[in-house]
C-alpha positions as CSV (number, residue, x, y, z in Angstrom):
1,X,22.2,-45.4,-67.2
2,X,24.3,-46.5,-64.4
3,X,23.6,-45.9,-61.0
4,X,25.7,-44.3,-58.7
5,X,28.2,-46.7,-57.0
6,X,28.3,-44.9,-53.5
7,X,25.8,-42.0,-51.8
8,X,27.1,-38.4,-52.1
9,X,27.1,-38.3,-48.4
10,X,29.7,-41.2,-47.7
11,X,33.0,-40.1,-47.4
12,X,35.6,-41.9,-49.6
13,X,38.6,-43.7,-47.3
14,X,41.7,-41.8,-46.9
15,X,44.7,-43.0,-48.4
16,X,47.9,-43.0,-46.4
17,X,50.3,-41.8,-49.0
18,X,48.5,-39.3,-50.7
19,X,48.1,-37.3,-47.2
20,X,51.7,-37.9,-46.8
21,X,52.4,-36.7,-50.4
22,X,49.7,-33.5,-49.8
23,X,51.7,-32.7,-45.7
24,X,54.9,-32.5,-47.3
25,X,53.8,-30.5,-50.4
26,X,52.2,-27.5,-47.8
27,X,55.2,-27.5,-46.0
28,X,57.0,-26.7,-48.7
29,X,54.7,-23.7,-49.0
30,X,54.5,-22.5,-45.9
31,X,59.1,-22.5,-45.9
32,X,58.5,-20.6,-49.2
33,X,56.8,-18.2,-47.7
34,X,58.6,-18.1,-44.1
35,X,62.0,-17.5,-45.9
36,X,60.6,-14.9,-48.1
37,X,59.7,-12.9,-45.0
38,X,63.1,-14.6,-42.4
39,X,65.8,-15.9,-44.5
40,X,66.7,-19.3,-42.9
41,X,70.0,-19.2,-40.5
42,X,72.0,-18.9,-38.6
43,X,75.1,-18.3,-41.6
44,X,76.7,-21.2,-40.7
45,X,73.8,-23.6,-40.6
46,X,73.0,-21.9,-44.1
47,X,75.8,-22.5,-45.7
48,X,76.4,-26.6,-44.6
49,X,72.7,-27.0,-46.2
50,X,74.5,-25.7,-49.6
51,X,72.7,-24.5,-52.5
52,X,71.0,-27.1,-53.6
53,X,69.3,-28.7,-50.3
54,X,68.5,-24.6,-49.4
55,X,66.7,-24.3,-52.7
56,X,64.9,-28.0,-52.5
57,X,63.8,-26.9,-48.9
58,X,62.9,-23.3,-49.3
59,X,62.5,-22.4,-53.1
60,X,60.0,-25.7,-53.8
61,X,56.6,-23.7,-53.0
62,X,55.8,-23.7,-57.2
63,X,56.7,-27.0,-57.4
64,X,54.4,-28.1,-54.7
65,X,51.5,-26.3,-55.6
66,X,52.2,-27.9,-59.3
67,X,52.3,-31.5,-57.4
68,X,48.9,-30.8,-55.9
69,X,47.8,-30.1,-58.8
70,X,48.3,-33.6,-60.0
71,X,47.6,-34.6,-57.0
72,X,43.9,-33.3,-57.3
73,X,43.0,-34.3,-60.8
74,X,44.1,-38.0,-59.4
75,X,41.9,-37.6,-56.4
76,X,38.9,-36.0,-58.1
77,X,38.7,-38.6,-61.2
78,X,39.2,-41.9,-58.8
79,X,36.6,-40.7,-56.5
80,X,34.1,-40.0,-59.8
81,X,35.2,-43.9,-61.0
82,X,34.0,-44.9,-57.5
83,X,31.1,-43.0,-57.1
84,X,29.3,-43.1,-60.7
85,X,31.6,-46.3,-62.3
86,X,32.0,-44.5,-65.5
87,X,33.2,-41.1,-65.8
88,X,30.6,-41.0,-68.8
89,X,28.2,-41.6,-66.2
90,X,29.1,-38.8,-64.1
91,X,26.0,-36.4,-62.9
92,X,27.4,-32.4,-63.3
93,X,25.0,-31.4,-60.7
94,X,25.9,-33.7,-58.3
95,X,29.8,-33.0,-58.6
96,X,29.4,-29.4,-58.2
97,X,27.4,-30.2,-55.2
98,X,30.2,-32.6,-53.8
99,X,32.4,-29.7,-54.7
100,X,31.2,-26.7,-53.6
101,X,30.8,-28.5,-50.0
102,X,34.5,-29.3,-50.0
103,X,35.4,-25.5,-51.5
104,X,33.3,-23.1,-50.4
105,X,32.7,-22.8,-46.5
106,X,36.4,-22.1,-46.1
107,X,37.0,-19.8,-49.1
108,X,33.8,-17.8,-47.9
109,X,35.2,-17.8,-44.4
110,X,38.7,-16.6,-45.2
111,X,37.1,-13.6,-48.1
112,X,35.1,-12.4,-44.7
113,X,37.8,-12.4,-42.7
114,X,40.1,-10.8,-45.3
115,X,37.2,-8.1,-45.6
116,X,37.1,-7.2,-42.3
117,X,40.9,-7.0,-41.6
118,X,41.0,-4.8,-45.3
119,X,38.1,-2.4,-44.1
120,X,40.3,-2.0,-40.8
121,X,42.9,-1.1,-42.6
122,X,45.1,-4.1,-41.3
123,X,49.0,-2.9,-42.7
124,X,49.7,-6.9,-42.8
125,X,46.5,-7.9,-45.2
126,X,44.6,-4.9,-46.3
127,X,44.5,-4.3,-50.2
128,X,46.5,-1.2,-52.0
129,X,43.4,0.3,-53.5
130,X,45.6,1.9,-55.6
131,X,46.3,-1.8,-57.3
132,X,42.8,-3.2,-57.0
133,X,39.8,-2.2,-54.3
134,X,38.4,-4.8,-52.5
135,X,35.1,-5.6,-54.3
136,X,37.2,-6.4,-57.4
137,X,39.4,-8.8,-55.3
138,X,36.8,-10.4,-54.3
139,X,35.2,-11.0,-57.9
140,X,37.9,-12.3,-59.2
141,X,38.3,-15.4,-56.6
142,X,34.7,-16.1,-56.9
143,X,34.9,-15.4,-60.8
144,X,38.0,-17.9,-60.6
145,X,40.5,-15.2,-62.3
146,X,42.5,-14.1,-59.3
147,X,45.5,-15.6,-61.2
148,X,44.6,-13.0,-64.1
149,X,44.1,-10.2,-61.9
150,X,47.2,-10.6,-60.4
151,X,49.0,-10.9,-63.9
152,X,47.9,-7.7,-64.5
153,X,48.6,-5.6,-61.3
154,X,51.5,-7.5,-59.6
155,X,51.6,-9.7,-56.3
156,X,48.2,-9.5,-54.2
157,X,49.0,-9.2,-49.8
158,X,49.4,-12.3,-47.9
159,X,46.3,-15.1,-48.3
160,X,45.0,-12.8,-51.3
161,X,48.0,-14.1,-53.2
162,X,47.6,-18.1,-52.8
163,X,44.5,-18.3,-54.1
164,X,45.8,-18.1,-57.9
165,X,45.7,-22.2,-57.6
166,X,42.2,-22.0,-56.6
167,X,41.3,-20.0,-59.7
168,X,43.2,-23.1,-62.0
169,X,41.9,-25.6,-59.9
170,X,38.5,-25.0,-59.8
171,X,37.8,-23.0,-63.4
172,X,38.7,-27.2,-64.6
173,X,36.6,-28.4,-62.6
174,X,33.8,-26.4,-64.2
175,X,34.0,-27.8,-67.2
176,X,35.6,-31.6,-66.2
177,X,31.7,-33.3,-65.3
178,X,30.3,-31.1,-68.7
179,X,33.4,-33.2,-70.7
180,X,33.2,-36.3,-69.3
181,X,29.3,-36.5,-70.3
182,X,29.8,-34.6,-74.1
183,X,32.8,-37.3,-74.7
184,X,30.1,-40.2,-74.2
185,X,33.2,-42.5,-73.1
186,X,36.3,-42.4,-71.4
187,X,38.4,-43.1,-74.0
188,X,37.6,-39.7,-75.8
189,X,37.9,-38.3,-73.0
190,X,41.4,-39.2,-72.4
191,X,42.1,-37.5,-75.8
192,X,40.3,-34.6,-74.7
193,X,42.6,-34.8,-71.1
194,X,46.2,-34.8,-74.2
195,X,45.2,-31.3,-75.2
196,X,46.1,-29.0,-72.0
197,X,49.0,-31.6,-71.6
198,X,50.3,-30.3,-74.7
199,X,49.4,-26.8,-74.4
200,X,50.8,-26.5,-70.8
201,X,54.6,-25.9,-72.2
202,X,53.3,-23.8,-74.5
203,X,51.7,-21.6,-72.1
204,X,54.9,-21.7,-69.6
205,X,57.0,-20.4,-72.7
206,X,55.2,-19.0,-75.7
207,X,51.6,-17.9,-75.3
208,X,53.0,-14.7,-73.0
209,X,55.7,-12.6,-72.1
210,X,54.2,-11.9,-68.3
211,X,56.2,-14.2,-66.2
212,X,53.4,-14.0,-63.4
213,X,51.1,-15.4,-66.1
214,X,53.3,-17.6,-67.7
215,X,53.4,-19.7,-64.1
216,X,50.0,-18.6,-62.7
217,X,48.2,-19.1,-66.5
218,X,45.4,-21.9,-66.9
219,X,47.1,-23.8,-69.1
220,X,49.9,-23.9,-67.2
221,X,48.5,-25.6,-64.2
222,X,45.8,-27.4,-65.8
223,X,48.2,-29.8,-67.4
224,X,49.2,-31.0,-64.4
225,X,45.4,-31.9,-63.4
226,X,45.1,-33.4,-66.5
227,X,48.0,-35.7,-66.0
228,X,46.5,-36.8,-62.6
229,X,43.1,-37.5,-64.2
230,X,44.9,-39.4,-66.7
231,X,46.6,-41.1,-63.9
232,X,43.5,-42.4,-62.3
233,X,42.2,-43.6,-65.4
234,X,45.5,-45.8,-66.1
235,X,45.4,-46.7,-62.3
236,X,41.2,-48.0,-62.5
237,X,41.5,-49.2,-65.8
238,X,44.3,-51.6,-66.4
239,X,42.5,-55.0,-66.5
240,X,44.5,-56.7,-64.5
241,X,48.0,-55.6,-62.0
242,X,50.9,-55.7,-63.7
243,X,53.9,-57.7,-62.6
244,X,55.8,-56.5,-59.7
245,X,58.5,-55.8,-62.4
246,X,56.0,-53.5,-64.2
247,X,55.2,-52.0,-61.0
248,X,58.9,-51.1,-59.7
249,X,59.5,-49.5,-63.2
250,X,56.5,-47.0,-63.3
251,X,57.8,-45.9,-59.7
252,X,60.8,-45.9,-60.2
253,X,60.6,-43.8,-63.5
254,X,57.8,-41.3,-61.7
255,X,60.2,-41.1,-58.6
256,X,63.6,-40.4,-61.0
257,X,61.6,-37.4,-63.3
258,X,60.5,-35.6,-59.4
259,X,63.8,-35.9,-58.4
260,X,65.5,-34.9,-61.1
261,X,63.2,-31.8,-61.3
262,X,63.3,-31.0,-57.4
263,X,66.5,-31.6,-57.1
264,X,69.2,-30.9,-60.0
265,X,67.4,-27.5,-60.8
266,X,70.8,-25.9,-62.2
267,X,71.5,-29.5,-64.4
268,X,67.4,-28.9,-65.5
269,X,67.9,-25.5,-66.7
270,X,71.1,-25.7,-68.5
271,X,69.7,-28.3,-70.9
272,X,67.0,-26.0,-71.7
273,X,64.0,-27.6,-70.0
274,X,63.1,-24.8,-68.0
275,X,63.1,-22.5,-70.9
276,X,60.5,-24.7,-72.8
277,X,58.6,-25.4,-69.5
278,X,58.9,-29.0,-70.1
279,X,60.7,-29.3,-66.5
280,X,56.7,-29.0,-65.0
281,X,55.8,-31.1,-67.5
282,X,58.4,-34.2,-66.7
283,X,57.5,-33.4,-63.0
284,X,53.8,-33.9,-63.7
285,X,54.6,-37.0,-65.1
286,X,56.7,-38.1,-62.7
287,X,53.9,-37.4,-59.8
288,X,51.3,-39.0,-62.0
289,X,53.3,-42.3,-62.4
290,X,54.0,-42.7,-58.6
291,X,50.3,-42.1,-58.4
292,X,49.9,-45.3,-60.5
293,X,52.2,-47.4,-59.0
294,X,51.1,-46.9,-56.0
295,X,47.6,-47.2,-56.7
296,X,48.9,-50.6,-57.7
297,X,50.9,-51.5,-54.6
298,X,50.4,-49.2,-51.9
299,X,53.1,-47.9,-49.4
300,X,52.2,-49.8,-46.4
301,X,55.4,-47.8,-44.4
302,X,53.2,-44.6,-45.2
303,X,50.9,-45.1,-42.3
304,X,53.7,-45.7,-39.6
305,X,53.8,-43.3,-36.0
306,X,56.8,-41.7,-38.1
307,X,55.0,-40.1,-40.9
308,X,52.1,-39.4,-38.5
309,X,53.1,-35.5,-38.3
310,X,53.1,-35.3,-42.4
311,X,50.0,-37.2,-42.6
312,X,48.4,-34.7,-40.1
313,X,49.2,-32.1,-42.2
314,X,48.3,-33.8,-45.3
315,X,44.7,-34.3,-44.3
316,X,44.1,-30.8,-44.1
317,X,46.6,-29.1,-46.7
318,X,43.6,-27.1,-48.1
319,X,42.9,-25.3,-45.3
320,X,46.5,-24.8,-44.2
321,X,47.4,-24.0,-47.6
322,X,44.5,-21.0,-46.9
323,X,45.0,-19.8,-43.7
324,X,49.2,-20.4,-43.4
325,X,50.3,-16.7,-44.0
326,X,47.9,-15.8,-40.7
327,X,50.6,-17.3,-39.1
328,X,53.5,-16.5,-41.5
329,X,52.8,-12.7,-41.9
330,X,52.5,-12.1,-37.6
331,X,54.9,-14.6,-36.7
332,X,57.8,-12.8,-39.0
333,X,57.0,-9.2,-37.3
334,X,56.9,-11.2,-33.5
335,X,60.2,-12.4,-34.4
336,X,61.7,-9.3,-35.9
337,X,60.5,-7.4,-32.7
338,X,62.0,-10.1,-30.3
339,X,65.4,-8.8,-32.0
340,X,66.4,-12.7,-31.2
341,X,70.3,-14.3,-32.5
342,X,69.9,-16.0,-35.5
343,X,70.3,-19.0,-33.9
344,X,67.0,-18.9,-33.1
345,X,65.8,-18.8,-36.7
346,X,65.6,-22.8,-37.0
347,X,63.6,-22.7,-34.0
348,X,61.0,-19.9,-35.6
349,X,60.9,-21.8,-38.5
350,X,59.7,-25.2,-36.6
351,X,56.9,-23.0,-34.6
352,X,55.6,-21.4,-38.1
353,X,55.1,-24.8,-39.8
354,X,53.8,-26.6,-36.3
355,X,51.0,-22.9,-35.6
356,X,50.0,-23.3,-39.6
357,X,49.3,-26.7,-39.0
358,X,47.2,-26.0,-35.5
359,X,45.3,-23.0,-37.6
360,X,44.1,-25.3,-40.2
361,X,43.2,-28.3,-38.6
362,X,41.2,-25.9,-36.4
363,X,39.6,-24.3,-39.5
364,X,38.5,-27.6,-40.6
365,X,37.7,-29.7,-37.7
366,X,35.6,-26.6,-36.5
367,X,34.3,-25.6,-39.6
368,X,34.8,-26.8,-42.5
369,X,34.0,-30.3,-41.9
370,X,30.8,-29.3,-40.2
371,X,30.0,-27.8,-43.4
372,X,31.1,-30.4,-46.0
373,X,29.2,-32.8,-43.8
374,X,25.8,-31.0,-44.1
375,X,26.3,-29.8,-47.6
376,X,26.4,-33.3,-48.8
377,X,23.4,-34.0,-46.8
């Protein structure tokens, strides 16, 4: 049997533009959520971003939390090449380890915290009991079927109602380390990884009528994990780097499918893409090919003093992505109560994204990190 290539407690290096990919994605979801709450203004300054740069900016938050998706399954299969040098070779007990110190100190801090502010009756976060009590909220994101629960009883308060991804995410990664042993190679497993690929449309279209659960289903995220597992495969694989030809059209083609999914939305639609759920789909594959390309040739641009701020948020987008509506759900009353001109809504907008970005780099350079570090001791 193989050994493993590196110890579970050495941290894998960080690349540049995946944290600038991952900062611009939870920015995307905290704007979601901020314009939910303030629509963006003034008037004026609404109307010169038109339509379609308004709805790129402030309608994306699905999109992005589809892209980390990706994303994710990239991340999680190359570190499993790196650490055990075969996926066939990977030890279950040992990822669940490696994952539950990543995971769990910051979920288990924010359910406390969302206890304490539900048994206080907090009017921003608390629970309606007449939806769902508390103890059953809390099952279902340790039971990894928060996504189902809210299918069935509508939109869940505040940080209650991100963790749907959480529930996708992680119910894969249950059973990715048990597949990649029963497939006994990676090339099975690959075939296994086509299956939710091909079911994901489905799921988005067919399977249900719920249009919370058509979006929020398994299937339909786990696709997009499956494509960035594939991804890293392709990307650790291929015997040899292609030509720089080779490598300009995989990029190209992954960065012309996200674009064309991000931004001609209306064009998307009205070809019938959307309909089918194939417009995820394409922008899976668009994000896992990038992923691949530049696995091949890295950005070296991606690390400059400019993209500093996005990379900063990128290296911490799980527990911004967690604790963002702390600052979201206040910040929109503060404002409101200020009885401010619009012109001052830009401004809001800049101080949301900058205090999400404080919260969770506190959260994890005062606590979660701690705890990932002793975990995988």
């Amino acid at each position: 049997m193989a050994r493993s290539m590196l110890p579970s407690n050495i941290a894998l290096p960080r690349l540049a533009h995946v944290d600038l990919l991952r900062g611009l994605l939870v920015v995307f979801v905290i704007l979601l959520h901020a314009n939910l709450r303030i629509p963006f203004g003034p008037p004026e300054l609404a109307q010169a971003l038109g339509p379609r740069l308004a709805g790129i900016l402030f309608r994306s938050g699905y999109y992005a939390v589809i892209v980390f998706f990706v994303v994710s399954g990239y991340l999680i299969t190359s570190a499993s090449i790196r650490r055990w040098g075969d996926l066939s070779q990977v030890r279950p007990a040992a990822f669940y380890r490696l994952r539950a110190a990543r995971i769990l100190p910051s979920l288990l801090l924010l359910l406390v915290v969302l206890g304490v502010l539900h048994l206080a009756g907090s009017a921003w976060f608390a629970l309606d009991t007449g939806k769902v009590p508390l103890w059953r909220a809390m099952v279902a994101v340790l039971g990894l079927h928060l996504n189902w629960l809210e299918a069935q009883v509508g939109y869940l308060p505040g940080p209650w109602g991100v963790l749907w991804s959480l529930s996708v995410e992680e119910a894969f990664y249950l059973f990715f380390p048990l597949l990649c042993v029963a497939s006994g190679s990676e090339r099975r497993l690959c075939a296994l990884l086509l299956v939710p690929i091909v079911l994901g449309p489905l799921a988005r279209s067919v399977f249900s009528d719920n249009e919370l659960w058509q979006d929020h289903s398994y299937l339909s995220g786990m696709d997009g994990i499956a494509f960035g597992c594939l991804a890293a495969l392709l990307a650790h694989r291929v015997p040899r780097t292609p030509s720089a030809a080779v490598q300009r059209l995989v990029l190209w083609m992954g960065l012309g499918l996200g674009v064309l999914v991000f931004c001609f939305r209306k064009e998307v639609f009205q070809w019938g893409l959307t309909r089918h759920g194939l417009q995820v789909s394409l922008l899976e594959l668009g994000i896992a090919l990038v992923l691949v390309a530049t696995h091949w040739r890295p950005w070296p641009w991606a690390a400059c003093p400019v993209t500093a701020p996005l990379r900063w948020f990128g290296r911490h987008s799980y527990e911004v992505y967690l604790t963002h509506m702390f600052v979201v759900i206040p910040g929109a009353w503060l404002y409101q109560q200020a009885d401010v001109p619009p012109a001052w809504i830009p401004l809001w907008f800049v101080a949301v994204i900058a205090a999400s970005g404080l919260l969770g780099d506190a959260v994890a350079r005062w606590f979660s990190e701690p705890c990932n570090r002793a975990l995988r001791r």
